[in-house]
Every structure is written in C-alpha cells, then in structure tokens.
ZATIKE-421077 format. One record per residue: chain; residue in three letters; z, y, x of N, C-alpha, C in turn. Coordinates in pm, whole numbers. Example, Ala and Ser with C-alpha at 12.3 -4.5 7.8 and 13.67 -1.06 7.14 Angstrom:
BEGIN
[rec A ala [780 -569 1319] [780 -450 1230] [780 -330 1320]]
[rec A ser [708 -225 1285] [714 -106 1367] [787 3 1290]]
//
This chain:
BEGIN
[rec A unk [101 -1010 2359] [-3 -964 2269] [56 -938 2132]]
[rec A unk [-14 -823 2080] [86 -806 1934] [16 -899 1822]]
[rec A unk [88 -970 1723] [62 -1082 1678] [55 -1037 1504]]
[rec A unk [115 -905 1469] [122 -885 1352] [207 -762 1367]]
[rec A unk [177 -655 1243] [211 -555 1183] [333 -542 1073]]
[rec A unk [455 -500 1136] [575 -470 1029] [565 -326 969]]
[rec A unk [566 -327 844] [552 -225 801] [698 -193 743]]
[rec A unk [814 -48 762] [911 -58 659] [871 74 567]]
[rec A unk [925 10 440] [936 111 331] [1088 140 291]]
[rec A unk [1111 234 328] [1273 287 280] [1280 362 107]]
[rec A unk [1325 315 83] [1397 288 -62] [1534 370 -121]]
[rec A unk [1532 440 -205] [1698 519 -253] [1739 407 -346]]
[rec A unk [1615 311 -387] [1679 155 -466] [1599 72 -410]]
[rec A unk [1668 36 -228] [1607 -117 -205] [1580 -260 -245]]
[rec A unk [1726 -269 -330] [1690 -404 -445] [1598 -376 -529]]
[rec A unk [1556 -251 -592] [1468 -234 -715] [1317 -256 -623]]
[rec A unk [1307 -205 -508] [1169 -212 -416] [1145 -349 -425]]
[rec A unk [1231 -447 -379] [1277 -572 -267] [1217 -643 -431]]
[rec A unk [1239 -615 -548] [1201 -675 -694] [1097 -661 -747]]
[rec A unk [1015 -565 -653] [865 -483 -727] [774 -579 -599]]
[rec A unk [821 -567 -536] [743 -669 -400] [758 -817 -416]]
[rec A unk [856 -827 -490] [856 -994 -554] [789 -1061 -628]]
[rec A unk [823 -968 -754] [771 -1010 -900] [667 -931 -919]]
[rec A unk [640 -839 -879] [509 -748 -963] [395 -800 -848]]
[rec A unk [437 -809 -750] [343 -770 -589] [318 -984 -602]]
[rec A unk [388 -1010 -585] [403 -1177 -603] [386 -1209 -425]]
[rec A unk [475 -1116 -391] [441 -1127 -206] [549 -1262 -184]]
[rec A unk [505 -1351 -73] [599 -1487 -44] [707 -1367 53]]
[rec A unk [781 -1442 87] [910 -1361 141] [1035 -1483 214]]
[rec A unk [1095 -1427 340] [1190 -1497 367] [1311 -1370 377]]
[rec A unk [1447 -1435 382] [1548 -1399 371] [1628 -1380 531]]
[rec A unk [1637 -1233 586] [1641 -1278 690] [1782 -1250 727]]
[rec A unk [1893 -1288 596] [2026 -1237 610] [2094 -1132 522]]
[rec A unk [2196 -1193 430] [2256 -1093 343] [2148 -1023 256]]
[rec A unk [2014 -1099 196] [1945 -1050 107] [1818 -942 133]]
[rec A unk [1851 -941 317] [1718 -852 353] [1637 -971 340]]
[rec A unk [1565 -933 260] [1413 -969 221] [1304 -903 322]]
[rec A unk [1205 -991 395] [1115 -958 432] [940 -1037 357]]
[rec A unk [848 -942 364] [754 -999 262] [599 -1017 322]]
[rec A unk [523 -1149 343] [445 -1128 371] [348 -1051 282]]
[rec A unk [244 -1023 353] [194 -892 313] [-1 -939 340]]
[rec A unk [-4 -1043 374] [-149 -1092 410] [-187 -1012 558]]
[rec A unk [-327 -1032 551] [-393 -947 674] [-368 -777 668]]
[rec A unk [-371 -739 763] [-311 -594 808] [-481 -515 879]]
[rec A unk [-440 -363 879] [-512 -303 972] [-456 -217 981]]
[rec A unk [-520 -127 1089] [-424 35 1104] [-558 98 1172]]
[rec A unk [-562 191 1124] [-647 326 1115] [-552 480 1178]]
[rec A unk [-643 537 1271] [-569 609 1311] [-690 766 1245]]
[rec A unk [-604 849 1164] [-685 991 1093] [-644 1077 1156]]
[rec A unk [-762 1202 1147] [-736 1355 1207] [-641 1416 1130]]
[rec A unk [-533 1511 1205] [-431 1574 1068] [-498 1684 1056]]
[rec A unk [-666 1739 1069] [-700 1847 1027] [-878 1817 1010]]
[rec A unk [-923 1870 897] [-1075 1865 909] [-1154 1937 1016]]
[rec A unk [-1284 1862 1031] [-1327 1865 1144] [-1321 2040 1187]]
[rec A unk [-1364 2085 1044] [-1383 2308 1041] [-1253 2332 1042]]
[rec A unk [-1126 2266 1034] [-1006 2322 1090] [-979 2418 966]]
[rec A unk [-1002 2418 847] [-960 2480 755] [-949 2457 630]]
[rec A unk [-1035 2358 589] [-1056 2268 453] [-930 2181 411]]
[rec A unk [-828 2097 525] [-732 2072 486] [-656 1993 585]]
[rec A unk [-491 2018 576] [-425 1967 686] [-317 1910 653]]
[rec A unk [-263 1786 805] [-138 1770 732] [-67 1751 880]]
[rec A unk [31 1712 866] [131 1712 988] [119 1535 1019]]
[rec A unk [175 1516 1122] [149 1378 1138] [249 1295 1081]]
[rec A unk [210 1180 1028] [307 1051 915] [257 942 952]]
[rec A unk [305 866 873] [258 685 839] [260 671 697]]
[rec A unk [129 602 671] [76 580 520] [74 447 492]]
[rec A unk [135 401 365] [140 243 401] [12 242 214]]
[rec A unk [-147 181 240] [-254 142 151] [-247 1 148]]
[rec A unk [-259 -70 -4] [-273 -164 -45] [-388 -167 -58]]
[rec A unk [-475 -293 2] [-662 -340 -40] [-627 -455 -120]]
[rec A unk [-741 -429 -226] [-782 -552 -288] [-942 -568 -298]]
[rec A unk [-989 -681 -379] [-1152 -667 -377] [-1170 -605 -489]]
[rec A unk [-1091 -611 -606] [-1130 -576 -757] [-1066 -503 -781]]
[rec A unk [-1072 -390 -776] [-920 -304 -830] [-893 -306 -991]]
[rec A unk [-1029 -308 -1060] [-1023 -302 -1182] [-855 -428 -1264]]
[rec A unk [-942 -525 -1190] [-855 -629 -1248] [-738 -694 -1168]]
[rec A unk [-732 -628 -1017] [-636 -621 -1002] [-494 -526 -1057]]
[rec A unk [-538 -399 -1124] [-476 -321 -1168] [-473 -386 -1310]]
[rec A unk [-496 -437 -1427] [-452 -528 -1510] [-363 -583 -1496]]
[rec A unk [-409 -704 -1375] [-252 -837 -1341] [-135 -744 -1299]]
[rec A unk [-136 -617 -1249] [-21 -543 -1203] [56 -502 -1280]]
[rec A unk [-31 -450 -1406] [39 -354 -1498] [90 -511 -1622]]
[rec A unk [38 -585 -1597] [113 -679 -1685] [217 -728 -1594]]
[rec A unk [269 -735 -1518] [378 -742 -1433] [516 -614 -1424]]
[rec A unk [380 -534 -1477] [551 -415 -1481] [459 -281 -1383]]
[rec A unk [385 -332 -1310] [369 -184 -1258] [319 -54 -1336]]
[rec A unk [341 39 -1250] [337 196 -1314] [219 196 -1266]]
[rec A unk [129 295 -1313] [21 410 -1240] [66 543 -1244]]
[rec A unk [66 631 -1142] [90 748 -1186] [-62 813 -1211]]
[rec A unk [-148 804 -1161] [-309 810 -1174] [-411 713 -1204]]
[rec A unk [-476 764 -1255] [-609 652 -1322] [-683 670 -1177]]
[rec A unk [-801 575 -1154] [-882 477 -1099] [-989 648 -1036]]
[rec A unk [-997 670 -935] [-1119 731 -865] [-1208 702 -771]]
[rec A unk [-1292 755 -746] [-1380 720 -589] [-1358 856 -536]]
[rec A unk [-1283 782 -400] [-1236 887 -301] [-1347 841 -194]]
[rec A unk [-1460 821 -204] [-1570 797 -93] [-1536 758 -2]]
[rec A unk [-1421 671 -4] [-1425 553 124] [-1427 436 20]]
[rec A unk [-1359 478 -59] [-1371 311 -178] [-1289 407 -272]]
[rec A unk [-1244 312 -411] [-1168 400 -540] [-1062 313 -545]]
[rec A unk [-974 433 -546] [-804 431 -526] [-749 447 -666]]
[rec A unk [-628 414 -673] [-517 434 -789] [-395 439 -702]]
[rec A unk [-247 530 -758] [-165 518 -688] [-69 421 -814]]
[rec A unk [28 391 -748] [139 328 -812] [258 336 -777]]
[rec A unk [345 359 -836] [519 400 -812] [590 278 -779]]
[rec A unk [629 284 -635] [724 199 -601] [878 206 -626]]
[rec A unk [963 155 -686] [1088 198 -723] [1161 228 -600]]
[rec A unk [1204 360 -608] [1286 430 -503] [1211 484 -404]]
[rec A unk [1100 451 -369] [1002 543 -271] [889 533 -269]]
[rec A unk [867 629 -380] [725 734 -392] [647 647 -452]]
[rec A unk [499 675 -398] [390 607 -465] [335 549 -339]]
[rec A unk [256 437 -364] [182 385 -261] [-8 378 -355]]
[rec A unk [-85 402 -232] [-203 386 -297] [-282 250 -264]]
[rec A unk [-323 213 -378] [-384 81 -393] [-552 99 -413]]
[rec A unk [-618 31 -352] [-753 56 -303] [-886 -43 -286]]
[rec A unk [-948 -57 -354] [-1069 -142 -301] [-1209 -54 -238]]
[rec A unk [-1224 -118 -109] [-1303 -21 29] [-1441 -66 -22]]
[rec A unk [-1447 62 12] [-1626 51 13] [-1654 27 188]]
[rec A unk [-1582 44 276] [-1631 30 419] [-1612 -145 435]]
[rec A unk [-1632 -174 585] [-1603 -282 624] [-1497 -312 661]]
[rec A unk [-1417 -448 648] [-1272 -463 697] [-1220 -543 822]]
[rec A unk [-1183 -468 880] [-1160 -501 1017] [-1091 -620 992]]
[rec A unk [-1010 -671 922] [-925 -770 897] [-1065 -957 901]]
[rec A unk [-1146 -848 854] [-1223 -1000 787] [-1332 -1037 926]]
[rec A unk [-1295 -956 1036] [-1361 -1002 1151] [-1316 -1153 1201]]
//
C-alpha cells in the first residue's frame, strides 16, 4: 500500500533549495547521505487536471507535475515567510479554488503557495 508521497524538486542551486526548505520553509529533515537532505513536508494530496478546458479552446497545456504549498492563513503565513527571507514574485489573488501567491525557490522556479477554499482530502 502506498504510505506517502515523494515529491523531487531539481535545483541549478540544490544547496541554496536544500537552505530555503530549511530555514525559510522550517521543514524537519533527515540526512540521507553526503548532505542529501530529505524534508518532511506534512500531509500530501495529488489531484489529477485536464490539460485542456472543457470548450477545448480557452486554454491548454501539455502534461507536467506541479508541486502547491497549502496553508490555512495565507495572509500571515506569507508574513512569517517573508521575514525568513522569502521572495514573492506576485501579490495574493483568488484563483476560485482558494487565493494563491507564488514564491521563488532558489534554483527552480516558483512554487505556488495557497490557502483552499475546497475541502482537503488530507484532513479526512
């Protein structure tokens, strides 16, 4: 039975990631050899999306993996972050599933951080 969700994020500065998931993220972490850091990450879910709207023309994408951070407060979770060092590259919206902000992970990209307006499968 699958017991839990590994997520990887590849990095052009894995120590600078492996430091943003430490200190900014405050994720617990074990060492699983020569400094690979692995990080817990709390409860997980996975959602599977259409890569095209339902009218097939409004908007598309090819198929990926998206790695979303939930919290309950984003407001003030985005405070404790940014006093830690994190970036925003965007201010705070409602994307009508809940309101997102993204944030720059050092060396790869942005990840979006999110408090849901739906229900969370996690909290079943």
């Amino acid at each position: 039975m699958i017991s839990a969700v590994h997520c990887l994020v590849y990095s052009d500065d894995a120590d600078a990631a492996r430091a943003f998931f430490r200190n900014v993220l405050g994720w617990p972490h074990v060492d699983a050899g020569g400094g690979w850091l692995i990080f817990g990450s709390g409860p997980s879910e996975v959602a599977a999306h259409p890569t095209a709207a339902d009218d097939g023309l409004s908007w598309s994408t090819g198929p990926h993996h998206e790695i979303t951070l939930v919290c309950d407060d984003l407001e003030a979770t985005v405070v404790e972050l940014a006093e830690r060092g994190a970036e925003f590259t965007r201010g705070i919206r409602d994307d009508g599933f809940g309101w997102t902000i993204s944030m720059r992970v050092p060396g790869a990209g942005e990840m979006m951080l999110y408090q849901p307006k739906h229900p969370l499968a996690y909290s079943l």
